[in-house]
C-alpha positions in Angstrom: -37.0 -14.9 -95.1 -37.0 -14.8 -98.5 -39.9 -11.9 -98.7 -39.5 -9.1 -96.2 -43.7 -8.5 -94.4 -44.1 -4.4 -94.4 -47.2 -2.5 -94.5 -47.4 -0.1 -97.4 -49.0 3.6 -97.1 -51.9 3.4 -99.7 -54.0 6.5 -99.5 -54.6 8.8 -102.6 -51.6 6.3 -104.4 -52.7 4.5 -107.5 -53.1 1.1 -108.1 -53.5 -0.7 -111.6 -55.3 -3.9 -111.8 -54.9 -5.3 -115.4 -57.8 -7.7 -116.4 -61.9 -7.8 -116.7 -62.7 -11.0 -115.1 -62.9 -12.8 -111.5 -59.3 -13.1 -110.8 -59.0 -9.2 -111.5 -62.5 -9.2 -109.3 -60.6 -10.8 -106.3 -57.7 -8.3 -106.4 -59.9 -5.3 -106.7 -61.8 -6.9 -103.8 -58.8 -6.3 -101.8 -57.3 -3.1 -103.0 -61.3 -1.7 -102.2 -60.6 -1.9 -98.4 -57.9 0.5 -98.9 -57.7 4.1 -99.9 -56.1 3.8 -102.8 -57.6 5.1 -106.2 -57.8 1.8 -108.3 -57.8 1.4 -112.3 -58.9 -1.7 -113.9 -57.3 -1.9 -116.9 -59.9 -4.0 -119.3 -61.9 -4.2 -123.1 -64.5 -5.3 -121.2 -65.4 -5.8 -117.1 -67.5 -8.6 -115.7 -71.0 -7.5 -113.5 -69.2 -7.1 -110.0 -66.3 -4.9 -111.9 -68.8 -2.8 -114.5 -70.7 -1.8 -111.1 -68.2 -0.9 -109.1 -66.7 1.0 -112.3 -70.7 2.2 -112.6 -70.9 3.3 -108.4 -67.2 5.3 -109.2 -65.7 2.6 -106.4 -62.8 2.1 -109.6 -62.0 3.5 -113.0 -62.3 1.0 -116.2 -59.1 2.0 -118.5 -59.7 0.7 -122.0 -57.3 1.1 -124.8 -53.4 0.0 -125.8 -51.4 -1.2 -122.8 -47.8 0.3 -122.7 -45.1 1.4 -120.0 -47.0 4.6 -119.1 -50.3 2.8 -118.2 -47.9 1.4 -114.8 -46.2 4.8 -114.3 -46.7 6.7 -110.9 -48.1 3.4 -109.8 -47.9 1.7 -105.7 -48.6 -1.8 -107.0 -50.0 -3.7 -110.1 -51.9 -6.6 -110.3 -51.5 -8.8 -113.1 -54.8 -10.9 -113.5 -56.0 -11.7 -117.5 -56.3 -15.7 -116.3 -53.6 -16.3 -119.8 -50.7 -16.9 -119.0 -48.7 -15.8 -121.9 -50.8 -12.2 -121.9 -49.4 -12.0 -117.9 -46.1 -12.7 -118.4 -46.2 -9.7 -121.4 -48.1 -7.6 -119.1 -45.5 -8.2 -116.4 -42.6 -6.8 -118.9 -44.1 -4.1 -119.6 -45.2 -3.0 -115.9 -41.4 -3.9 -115.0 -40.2 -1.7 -118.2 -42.3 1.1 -115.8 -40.1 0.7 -112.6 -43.7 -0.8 -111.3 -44.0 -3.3 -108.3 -45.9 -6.6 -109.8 -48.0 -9.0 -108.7 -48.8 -11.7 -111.1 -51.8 -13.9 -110.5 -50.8 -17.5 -109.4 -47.5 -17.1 -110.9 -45.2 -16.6 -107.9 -42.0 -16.2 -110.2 -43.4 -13.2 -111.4 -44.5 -11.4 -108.2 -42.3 -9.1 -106.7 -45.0 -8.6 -103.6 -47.2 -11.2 -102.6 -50.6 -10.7 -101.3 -51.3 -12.5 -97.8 -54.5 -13.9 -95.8 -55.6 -11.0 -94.0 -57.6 -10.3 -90.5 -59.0 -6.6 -91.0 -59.5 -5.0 -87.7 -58.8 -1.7 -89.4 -56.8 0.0 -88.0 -55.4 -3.3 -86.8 -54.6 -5.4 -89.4 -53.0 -8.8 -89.4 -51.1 -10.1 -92.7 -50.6 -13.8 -92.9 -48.0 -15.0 -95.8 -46.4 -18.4 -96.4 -44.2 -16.7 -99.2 -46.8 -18.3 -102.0 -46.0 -22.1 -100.7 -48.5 -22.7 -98.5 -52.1 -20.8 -99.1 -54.0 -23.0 -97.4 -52.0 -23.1 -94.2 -52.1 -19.2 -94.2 -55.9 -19.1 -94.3 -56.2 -21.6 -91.4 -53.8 -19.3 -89.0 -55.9 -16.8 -90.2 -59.3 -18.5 -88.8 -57.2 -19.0 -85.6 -56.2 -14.9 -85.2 -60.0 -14.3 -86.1 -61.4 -16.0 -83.0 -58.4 -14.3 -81.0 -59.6 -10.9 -82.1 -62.8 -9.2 -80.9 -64.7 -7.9 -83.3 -64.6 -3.9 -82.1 -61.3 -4.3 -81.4 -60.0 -2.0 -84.5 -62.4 1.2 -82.6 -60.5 0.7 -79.9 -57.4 0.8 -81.1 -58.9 4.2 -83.5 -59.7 5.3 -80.0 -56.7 5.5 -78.6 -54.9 6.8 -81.5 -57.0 9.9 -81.1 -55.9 10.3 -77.5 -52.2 9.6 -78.0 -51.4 13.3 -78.0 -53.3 14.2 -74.9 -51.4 11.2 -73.3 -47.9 12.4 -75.0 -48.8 15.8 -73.2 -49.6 14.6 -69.9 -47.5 11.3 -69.3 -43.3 10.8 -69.7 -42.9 7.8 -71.9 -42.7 5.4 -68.9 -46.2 6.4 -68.2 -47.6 6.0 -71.7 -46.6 2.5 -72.0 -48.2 1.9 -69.0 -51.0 3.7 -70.5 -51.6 1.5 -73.2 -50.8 -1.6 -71.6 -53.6 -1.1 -68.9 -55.8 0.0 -72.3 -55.4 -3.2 -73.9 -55.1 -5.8 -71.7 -57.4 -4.4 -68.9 -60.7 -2.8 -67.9 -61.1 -0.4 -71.4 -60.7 -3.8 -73.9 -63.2 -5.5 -72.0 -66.0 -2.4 -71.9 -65.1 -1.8 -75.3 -65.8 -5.5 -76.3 -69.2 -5.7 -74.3 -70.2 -2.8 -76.4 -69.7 0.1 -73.4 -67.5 2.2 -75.7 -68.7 5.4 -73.8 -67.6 4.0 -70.5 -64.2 2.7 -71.6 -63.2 6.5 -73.2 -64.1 7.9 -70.1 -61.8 5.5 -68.1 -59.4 6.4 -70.3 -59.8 10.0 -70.4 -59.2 9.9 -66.7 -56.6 7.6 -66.5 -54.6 10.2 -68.8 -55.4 13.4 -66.5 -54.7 11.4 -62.9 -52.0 9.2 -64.5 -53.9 6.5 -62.4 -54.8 3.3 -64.4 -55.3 -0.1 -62.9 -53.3 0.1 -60.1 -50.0 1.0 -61.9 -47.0 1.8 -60.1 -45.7 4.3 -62.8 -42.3 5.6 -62.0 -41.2 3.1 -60.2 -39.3 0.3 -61.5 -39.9 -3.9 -61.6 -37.0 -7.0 -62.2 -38.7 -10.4 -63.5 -36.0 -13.1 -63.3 -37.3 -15.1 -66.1 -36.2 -18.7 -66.5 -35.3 -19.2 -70.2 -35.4 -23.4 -69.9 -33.9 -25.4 -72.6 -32.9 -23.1 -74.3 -35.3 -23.1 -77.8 -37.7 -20.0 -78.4 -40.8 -22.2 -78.6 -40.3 -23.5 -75.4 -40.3 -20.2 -73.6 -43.7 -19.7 -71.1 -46.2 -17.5 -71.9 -45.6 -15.0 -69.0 -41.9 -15.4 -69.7 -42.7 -13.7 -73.5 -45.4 -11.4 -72.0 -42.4 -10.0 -69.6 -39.8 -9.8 -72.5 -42.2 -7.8 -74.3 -43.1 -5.5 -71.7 -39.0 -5.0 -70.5 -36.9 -1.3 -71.0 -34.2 -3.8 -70.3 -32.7 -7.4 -70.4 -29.8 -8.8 -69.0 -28.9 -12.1 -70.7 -26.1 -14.7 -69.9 -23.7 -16.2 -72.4 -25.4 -19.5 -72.3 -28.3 -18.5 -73.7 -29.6 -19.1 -77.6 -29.9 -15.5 -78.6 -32.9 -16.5 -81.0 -34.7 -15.6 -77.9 -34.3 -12.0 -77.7 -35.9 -12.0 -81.0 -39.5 -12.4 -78.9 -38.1 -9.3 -76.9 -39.6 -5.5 -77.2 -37.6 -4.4 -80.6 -36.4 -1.5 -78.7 -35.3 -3.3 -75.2 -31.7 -2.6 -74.2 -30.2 -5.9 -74.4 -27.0 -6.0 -71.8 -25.0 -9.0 -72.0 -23.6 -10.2 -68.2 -21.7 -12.9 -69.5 -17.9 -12.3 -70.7 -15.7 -13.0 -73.8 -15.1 -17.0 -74.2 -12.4 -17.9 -71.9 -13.4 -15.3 -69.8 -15.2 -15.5 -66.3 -19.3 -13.7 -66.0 -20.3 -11.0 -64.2 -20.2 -11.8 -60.3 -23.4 -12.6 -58.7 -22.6 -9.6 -56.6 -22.2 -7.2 -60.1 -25.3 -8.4 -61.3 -27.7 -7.9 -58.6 -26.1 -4.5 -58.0 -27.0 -3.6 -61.8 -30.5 -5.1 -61.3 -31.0 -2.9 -58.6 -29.8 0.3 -59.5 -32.0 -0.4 -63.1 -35.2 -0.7 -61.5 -34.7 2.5 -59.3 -34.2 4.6 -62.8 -37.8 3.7 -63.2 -37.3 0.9 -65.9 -38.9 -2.6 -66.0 -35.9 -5.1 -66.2 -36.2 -8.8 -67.2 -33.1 -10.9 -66.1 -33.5 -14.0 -68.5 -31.2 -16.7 -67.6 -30.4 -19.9 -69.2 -32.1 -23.5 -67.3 -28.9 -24.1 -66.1 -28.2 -20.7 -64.3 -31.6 -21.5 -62.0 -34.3 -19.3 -62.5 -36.2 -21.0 -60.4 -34.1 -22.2 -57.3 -34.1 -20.7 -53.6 -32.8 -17.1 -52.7 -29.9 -15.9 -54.3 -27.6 -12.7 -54.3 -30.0 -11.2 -56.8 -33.3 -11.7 -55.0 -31.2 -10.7 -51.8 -30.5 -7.7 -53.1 -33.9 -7.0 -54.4 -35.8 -7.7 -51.5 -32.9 -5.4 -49.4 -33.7 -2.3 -51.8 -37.2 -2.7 -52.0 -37.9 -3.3 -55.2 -41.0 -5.3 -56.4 -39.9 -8.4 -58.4 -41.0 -11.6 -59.5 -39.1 -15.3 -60.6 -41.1 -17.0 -63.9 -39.4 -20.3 -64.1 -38.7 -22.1 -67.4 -39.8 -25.4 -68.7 -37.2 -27.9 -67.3 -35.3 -29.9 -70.0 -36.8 -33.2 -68.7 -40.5 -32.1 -69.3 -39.6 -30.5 -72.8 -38.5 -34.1 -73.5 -41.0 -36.1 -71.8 -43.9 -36.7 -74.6 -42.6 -40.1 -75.8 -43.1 -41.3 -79.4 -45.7 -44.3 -79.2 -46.7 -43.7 -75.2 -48.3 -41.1 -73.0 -46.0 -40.7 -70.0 -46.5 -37.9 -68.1 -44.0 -35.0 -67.5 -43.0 -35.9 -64.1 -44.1 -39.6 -63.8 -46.8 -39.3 -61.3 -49.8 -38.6 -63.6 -49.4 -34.9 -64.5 -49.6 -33.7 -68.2 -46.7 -31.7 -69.5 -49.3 -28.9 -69.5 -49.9 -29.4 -65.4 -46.7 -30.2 -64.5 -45.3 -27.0 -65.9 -48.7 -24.9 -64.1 -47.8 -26.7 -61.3 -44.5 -25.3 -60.8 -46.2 -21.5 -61.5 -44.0 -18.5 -60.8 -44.2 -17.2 -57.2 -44.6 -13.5 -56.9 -43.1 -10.9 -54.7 -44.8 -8.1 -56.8 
């Protein structure tokens, strides 16, 4: 990456847009939906500016431009629509120790501004590091019809009851919590408008520690198939468990790109060895699969297509099914159907009429949960 994404804290900072016209209008536009205190920096405003400046939504600065008029500042915006008044503008905001954004001059910029998808508090920033606006704005159509509308109240929601949840539930619990929040009963209430009845179910859920069936405390192993081996082929569930594990084992074949799609703060534990060395026993790893899940922790054990995610009984479900511990095997996609859509043809993933799509349903994890 060439631009590093990070959201920045904007409320009661000050934010100096430099310009009276419709590109300046655009980049007030956005600043407005934050809490920042905004000065347009202008001779003269266009109607949508000299209102806002009239409502006291912005303050119109008029006068000489110098290093001071950038000091103290979170962000400019560089927007006069001449290019050789910008690229002035832009020394002297730099001579200020400012961070710059000059309109449709990426060379210039040292933040860019990206398609957004306000759910506030949720908030989704789209960026294509200035090469490809139009592609950003089409993801961003896409994440719009993902999102619910109400979906920002909900998540305002449960901010508000995170410390009643932080006083009543051990981490374990909380994660739980939340994940029950979001992708269960409350979301959907929430969506259909029943915001009374989803606070309630979660006010409950927080004093019983009772949500959806949970089995807080006690511990889970998904032996996830990781199939060819590239990121983008992994299977939805396969992600969903990654993102939801306190800890993955991993062997030495596999790419380790794919850990990037992992929890940021999963323990990663490697079970292969140093090159030239043998892996971890069969018999090692079940035993560290097993003793993981009784500490309570959700485990993912994501092996490589060759290592057989999704073959018969081994020493790991063996063990697992001796302890007692709930588990389930998400196979990969095989190598041959990741291969199988030909150029020029429409062969099917396994020969026999299945799509690639059907095939890999077909061959759905089995669950022992």
């Amino acid at each position: 990456m060439k631009t590093f994404p990070m959201f920045l804290q904007m409320e009661g900072r000050r934010v100096v847009v430099v310009g009276g016209g419709e590109q300046a209008a655009q980049k007030t536009r956005l600043m407005l939906k934050t809490q920042a205190r905004i000065d347009v920096v202008a001779p003269t405003l266009d109607a949508e500016l000299a209102a806002l400046s009239m409502a006291g939504r912005i303050f119109h600065r008029t006068g000489p431009v110098t290093p001071d008029t950038f000091a103290d500042t979170a962000l400019v915006f560089v927007a006069t629509g001449c290019p050789g008044a910008d690229m002035a503008l832009h020394g002297l905001a730099k001579a200020a120790g400012a961070v710059v954004n000059v309109v449709d001059q990426p060379a210039l910029c040292d933040a860019m501004t990206p398609s957004i998808v306000d759910r506030d508090p949720v908030v989704v920033a789209i960026g294509t590091e200035g090469t490809a606006p139009v592609l950003a704005r089409q993801i961003k159509t896409k994440v719009e019809e993902l999102l619910e509308p109400r979906l920002g109240d909900l998540a305002a929601l449960a901010g508000r009851m995170r410390p009643a949840a932080a006083a009543r539930l051990a981490p374990r619990a909380r994660r739980d919590l939340w994940r029950w929040v979001f992708n269960d009963a409350p979301r959907r209430l929430f969506a259909s408008g029943a915001e009374r009845a989803a606070a309630g179910q979660i006010k409950q859920a927080i004093d019983t520690g009772d949500f959806g069936g949970s089995t807080t405390g006690s511990g889970s192993v998904a032996i996830v198939g990781a199939g060819p081996g590239a990121k983008d082929l992994m299977t939805l569930r396969g992600v969903q468990r990654l993102q939801e594990a306190d800890v993955i084992f991993f062997d030495r074949r596999l790419d380790p790109d794919i850990l990037e799609l992992a929890r940021r703060d999963a323990e990663r534990v490697h079970v292969g060895a140093a090159s030239g060395c043998d892996d971890w026993p069969q018999s090692k790893i079940a035993q560290t699969l097993v003793a993981a899940a009784k500490r309570g922790q959700r485990v993912v054990y994501l092996q490589s297509e060759t290592s057989g995610a999704s073959g018969p009984a081994t020493p790991e479900t063996d063990a697992l099914t001796c302890a007692n511990i709930p588990f389930e095997i998400v196979p990969g996609v095989r190598a041959d159907d990741a291969r199988a859509p030909c150029a020029g043809g429409h062969r099917s993933a396994r020969g026999n009429g299945d799509t690639f799509a059907q095939a890999t349903l077909n061959r759905a994890a089995h669950h022992r949960v």
